[in-house]
KEFITI-946433 format. One record per residue (C-alpha): residue number from 1; residue in three letters; x, y, z. Coordinates in steps of 0.02 Angstrom, whole numbers, plus 50000, padded with zeros to 5 digits. Each point is the difference from the previous one (the first is absolute). Layout:
% residues N
+-----+------+-------+-------+-------+
: pos : code :    c1 :    c2 :    c3 :
+-----+------+-------+-------+-------+
: NUM :  ALA :     X :     Y :     Z :
...
+-----+------+-------+-------+-------+
This chain:
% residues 104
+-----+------+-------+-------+-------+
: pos : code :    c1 :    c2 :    c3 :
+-----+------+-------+-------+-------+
:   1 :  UNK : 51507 : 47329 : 48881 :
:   2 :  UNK : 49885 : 49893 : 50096 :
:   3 :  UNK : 49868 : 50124 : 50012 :
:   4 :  UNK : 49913 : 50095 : 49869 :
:   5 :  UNK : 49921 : 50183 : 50018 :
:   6 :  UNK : 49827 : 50008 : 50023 :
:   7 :  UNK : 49912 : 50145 : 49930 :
:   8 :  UNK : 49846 : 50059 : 50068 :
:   9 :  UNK : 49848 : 49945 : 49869 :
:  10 :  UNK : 49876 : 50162 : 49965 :
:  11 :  UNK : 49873 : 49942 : 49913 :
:  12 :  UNK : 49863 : 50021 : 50137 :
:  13 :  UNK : 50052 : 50142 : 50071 :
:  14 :  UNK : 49932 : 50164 : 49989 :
:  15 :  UNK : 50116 : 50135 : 49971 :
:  16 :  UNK : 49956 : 50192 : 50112 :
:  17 :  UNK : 49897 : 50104 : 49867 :
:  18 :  UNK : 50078 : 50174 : 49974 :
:  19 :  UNK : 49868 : 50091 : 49996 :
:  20 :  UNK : 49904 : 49941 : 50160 :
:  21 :  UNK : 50150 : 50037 : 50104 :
:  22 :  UNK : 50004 : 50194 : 49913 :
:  23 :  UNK : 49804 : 50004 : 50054 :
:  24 :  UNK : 50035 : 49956 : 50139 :
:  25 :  UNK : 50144 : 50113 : 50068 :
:  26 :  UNK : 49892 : 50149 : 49891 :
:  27 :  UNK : 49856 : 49950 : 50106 :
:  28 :  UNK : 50101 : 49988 : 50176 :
:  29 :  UNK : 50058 : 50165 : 49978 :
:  30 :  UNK : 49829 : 50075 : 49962 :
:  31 :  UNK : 49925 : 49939 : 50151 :
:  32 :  UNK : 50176 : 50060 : 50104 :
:  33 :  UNK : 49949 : 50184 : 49937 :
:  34 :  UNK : 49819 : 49988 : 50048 :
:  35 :  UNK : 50033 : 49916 : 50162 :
:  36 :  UNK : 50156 : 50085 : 50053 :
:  37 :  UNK : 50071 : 50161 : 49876 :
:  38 :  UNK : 49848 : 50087 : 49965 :
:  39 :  UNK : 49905 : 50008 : 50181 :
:  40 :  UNK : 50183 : 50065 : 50060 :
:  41 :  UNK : 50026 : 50136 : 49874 :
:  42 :  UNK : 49823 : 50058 : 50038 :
:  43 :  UNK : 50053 : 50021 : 50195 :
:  44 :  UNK : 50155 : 50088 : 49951 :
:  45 :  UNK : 49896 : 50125 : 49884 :
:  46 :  UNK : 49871 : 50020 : 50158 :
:  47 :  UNK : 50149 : 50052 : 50114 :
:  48 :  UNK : 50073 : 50119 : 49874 :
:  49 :  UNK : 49859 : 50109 : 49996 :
:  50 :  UNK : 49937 : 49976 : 50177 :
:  51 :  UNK : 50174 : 50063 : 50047 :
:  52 :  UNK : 49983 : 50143 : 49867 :
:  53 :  UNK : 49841 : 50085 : 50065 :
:  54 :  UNK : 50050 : 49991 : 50182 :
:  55 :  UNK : 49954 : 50181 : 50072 :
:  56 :  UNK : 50014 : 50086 : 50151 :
:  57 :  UNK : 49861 : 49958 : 50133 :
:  58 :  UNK : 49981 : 49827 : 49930 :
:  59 :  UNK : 50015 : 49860 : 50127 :
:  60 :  UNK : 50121 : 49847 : 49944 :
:  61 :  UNK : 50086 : 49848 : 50077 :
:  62 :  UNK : 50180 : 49977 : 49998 :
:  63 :  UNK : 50068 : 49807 : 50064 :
:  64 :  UNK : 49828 : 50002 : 50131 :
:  65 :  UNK : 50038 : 50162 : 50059 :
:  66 :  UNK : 49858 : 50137 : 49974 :
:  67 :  UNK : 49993 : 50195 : 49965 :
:  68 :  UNK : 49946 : 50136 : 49911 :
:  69 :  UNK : 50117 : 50072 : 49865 :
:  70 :  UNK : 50053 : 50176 : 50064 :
:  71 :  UNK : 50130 : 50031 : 49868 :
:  72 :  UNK : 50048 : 49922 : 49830 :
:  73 :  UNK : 50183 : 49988 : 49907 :
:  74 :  UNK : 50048 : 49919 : 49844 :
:  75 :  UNK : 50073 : 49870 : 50085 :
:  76 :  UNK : 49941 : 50019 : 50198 :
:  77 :  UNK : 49829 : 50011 : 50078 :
:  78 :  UNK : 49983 : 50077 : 50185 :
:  79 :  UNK : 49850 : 49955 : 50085 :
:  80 :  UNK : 49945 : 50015 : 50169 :
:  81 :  UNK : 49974 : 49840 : 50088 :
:  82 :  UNK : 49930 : 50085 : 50175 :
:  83 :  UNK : 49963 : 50162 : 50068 :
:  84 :  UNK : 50180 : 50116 : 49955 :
:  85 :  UNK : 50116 : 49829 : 49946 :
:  86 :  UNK : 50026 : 50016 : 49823 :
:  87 :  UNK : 50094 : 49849 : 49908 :
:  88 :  UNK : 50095 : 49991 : 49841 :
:  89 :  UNK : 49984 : 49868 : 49868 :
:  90 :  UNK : 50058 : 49960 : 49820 :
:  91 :  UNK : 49840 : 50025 : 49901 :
:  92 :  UNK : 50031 : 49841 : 49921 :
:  93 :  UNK : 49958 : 49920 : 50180 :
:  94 :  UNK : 49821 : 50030 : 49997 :
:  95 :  UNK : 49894 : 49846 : 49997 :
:  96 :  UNK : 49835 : 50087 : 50009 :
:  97 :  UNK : 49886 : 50142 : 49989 :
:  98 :  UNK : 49869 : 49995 : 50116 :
:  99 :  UNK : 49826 : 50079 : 49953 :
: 100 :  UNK : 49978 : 50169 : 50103 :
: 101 :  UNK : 49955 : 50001 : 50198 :
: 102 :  UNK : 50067 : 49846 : 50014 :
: 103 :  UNK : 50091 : 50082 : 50131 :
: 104 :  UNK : 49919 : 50089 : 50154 :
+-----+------+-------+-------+-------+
């Protein structure tokens, strides 16, 4: 052969330490669940139980539409959105509860 292999000289080369890379995949996921998991799991718990204590008479929002819960289901809510028009919605729909009077 004319030409020999050449092999790649490590002597001043650093190798990747194990551990840093662990810390630092340990410490990218902690900030993922402060910054991402956490504030979302705290919505979804708000939304549970603003959805549980719904009652008749209290005014919500449903996808920007307004009106005052006349009846409630397990699944459904029927509120009246003007003067004798009374919708129905999946009680999963509701975005909001709005504080009473909001309405006139």
């Amino acid at each position: 052969m004319l030409i020999e292999n050449a092999y790649a000289d490590l002597a001043g080369v650093a190798t990747p330490d194990l551990g840093m890379n662990l810390f630092f995949i340990v410490f990218m996921f902690v900030v993922l669940y402060f910054m991402m998991i956490r504030p979302q799991l705290k919505r979804q718990k708000e939304q549970k139980t603003m959805l549980e204590s719904l009652s008749k008479g209290d005014e919500v929002v449903v996808g920007g539409i307004v009106g005052k819960i006349v009846e409630l289901d397990n699944n459904f809510v029927r509120m009246e959105v003007a003067k004798g028009m009374v919708i129905q919605v999946q009680r999963s729909a509701v975005v909001n509860l709005l504080p009473k009077g909001s309405l006139k």
